[in-house]
N, C-alpha and C positions, 0 to 999 in steps of 0.2 A: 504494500500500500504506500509506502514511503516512497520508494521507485517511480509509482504512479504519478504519485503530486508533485515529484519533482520534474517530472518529466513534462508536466502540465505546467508546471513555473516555467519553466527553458521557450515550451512553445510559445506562452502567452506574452514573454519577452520576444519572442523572435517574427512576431506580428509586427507586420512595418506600421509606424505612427500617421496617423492620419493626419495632412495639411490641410487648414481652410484653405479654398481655393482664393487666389489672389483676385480683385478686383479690375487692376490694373494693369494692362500686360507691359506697361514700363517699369513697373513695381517689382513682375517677375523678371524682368532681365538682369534688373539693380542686384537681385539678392541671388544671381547664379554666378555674377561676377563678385561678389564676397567673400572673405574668407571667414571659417567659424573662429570664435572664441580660441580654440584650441589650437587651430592651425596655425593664429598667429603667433602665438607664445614660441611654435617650432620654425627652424629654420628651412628654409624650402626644401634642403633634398630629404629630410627629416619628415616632413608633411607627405610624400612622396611615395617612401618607405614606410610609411604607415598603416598598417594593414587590418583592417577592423571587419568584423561579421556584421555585415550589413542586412543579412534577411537568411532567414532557416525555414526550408519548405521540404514536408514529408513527397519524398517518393512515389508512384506508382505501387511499386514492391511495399508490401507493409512491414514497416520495422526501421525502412530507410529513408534517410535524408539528402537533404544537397543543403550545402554550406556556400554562400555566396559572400566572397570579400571584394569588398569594395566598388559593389553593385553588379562584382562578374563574377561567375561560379566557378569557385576554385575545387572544391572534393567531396562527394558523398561519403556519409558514414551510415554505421549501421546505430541502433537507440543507444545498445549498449554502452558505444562509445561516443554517444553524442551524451551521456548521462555521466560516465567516466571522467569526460574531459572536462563537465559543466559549460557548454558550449551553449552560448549565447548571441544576443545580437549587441553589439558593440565592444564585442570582446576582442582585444588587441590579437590578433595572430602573426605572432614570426615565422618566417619560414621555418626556421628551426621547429618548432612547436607543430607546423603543419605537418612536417615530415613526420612529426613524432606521430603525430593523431593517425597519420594516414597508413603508417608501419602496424600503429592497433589494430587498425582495423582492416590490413590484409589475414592481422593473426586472426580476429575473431569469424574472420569468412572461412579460413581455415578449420578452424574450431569446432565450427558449424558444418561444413561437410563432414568431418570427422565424425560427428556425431548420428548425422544420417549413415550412414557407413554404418554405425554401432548401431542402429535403429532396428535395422533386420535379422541381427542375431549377436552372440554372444562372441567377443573377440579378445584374444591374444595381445599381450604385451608386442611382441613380434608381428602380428598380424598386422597391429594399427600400426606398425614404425613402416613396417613392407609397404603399406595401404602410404602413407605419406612419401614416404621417398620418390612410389611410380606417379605420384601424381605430382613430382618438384616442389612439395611442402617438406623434407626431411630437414629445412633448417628451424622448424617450429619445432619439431617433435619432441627434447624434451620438456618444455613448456606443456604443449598440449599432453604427452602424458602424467606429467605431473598435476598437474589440470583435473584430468583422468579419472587420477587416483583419490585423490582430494573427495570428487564429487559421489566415489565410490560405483564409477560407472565404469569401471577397469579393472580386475583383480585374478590373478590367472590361474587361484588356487579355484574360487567361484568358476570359472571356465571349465575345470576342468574334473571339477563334483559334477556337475552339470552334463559334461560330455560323455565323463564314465555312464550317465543316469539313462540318456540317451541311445547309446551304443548298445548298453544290456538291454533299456527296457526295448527298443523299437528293433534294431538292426541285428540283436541277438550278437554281436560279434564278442570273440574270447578274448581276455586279459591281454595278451600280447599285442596284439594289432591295435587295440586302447592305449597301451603304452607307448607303441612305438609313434604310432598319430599324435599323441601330444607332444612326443618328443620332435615333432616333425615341426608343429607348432611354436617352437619356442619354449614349453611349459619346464619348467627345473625340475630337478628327480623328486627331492622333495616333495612338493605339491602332487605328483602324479603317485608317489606312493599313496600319500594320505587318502588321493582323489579316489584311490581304487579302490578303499573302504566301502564305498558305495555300492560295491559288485559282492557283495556276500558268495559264499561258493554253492553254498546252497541251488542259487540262482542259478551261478554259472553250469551247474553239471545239469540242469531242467533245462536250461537252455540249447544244452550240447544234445542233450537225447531228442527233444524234437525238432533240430538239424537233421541229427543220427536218421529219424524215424523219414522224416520227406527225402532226403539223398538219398535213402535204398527204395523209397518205392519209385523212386526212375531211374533205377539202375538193374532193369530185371531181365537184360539181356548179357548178364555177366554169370562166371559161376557165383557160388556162394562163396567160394575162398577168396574171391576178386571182387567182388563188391563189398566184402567187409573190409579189405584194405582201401577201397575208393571212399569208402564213408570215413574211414579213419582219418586218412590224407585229406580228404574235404574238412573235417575240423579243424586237424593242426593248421588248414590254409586260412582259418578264421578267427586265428590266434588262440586256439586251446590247447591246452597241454597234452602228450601222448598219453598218461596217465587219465587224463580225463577223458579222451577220447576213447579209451578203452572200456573205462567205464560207462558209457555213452553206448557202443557198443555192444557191449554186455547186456544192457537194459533193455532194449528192443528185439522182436524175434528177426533172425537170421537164419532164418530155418526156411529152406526152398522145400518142396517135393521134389520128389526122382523126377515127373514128369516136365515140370518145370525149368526141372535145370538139365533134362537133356534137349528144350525147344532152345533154350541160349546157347547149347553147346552145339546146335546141329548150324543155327544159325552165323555162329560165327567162323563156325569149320569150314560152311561155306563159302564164304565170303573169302578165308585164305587160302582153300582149295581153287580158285579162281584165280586167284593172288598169283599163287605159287608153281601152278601149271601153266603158265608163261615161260618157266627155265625150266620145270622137272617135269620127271615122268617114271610111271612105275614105281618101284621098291623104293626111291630117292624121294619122289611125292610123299608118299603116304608118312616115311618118316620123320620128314618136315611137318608133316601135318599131328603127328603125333606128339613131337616137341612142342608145336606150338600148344594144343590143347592142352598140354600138360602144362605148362608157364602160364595158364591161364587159372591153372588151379581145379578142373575137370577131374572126377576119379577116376582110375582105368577102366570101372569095369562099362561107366558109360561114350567112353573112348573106344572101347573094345565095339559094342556096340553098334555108334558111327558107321564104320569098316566093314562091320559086318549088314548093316542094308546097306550101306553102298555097293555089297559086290551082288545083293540079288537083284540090281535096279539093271 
């Protein structure tokens, strides 16, 4: 509220004074060739160099002004710093002074992108320094982080409670790839140990088994020795530990039928039966063929099998 009223004293100062209109239009030549009270005290180049706010007019944009010295517009500012500086009309401006207003107030546009930037999501120490540099504000940054931290809209242990929270509850992914992502981010070990509290293991091994359970039901053109290693390896790739993936594994059925797992095994014999009869043939084929179904994890006796309706066909 103080803000307010002051910023209502500034404007109702920065309202040009209303002249009676002169009666005389010799009257008004007399008093354009005059000089004020003031001017005469200074000496000409003194009057010259004297640089006063003659009129403050809000903007289109709301929030911003235009600053007019000495009846010609010298530099818009934003409120902020038309409140900061107590900018008024008659108020002396030296260059020096205007340089100074007008370096605030590239920081506070600065500021203010920065903050739209944080507007859409949760950011990194590192993120917002990245985010300024590509955009050629890295000589603001640590101001504006400091800024930041102050207003408690920057904190990368906050980041990264948050991110842990995220990760497990939505995207399901394992401890490690959380880690390594904040590490990516900027976050210090510190903070990302603490943050991990947030992943109870609990969680994490519920999480891992119904990963487990949807990577095996589309994985039903493999043997069962070969899809319990693809489900295993699919966790570890989602930052779980082998340990847990095992556990994971364990918890869900892997249990094919006979008939089941000879339709993936005929299925894929074929496909390298095709493969492989391009350089081989006879006793040389079927061997290759029998390597391979076995590297696949196939028992022999449905290997055996195979061979055996291939030769009544």
């Amino acid at each position: 509220m103080d803000q307010e009223n002051k910023l209502i004293n500034l404007n109702e100062e920065a309202k040009p004074e209303k002249t009676k209109p002169s009666k005389k239009k010799t009257a008004k030549k007399t008093v354009s060739t005059k000089r004020s009270e003031t001017e005469k005290e200074m000496p000409t180049q003194e009057v010259k160099s004297f640089r006063m706010i003659s009129k403050i007019e809000p903007q289109k944009r709301k929030g911003r002004y235009n600053i007019y010295v000495n009846d010609t517009f010298a530099f818009g500012v934003d409120e902020e710093v038309l409140i900061r500086f107590e900018l008024k009309k008659g108020l002396h401006v030296p260059k020096e002074l205007q340089e100074k207003i007008e370096n605030e107030d590239s920081f506070y546009k600065a500021y203010q992108k920065t903050l739209n930037y944080l507007s859409y999501s949760l950011r990194t120490e590192k993120q917002v320094r990245d985010y300024l540099f590509k955009n050629e504000l890295g000589h603001y940054s640590e101001r504006i982080l400091s800024d930041l931290k102050t207003a408690k809209l920057l904190d990368d242990l906050v980041y990264a409670e948050s991110y842990v929270r995220s990760m497990a509850n939505v995207n399901q992914k394992g401890p490690r790839n959380i880690e390594q992502e904040l590490k990516q981010r900027g976050v210090a070990e510190p903070h990302i140990l603490t943050a991990l509290d947030e992943y109870p293991e609990e969680q994490e091994l519920e999480n891992a088994i119904d990963l487990a359970e949807k990577k095996w039901s589309k994985t039903k053109n493999n043997s069962e020795f070969e899809t319990i290693q693809k489900v295993k390896k699919y966790l570890v790739n989602k930052g779980y530990s082998f340990e847990v993936a095992d556990q994971a594994v364990a918890a869900i059925d892997t249990e094919k039928d006979t008939e089941e797992e000879y339709q993936a095994l005929e299925k894929q014999a074929n496909k390298a039966h095709r493969r492989y009869a391009r350089k081989y043939e006879g006793y040389e084929l079927n061997q290759r063929l029998r390597a391979y179904m076995y590297s696949k994890g196939y028992p022999n006796e449905l290997i055996n099998r195979y061979f055996d309706e291939r030769e009544m066909e």
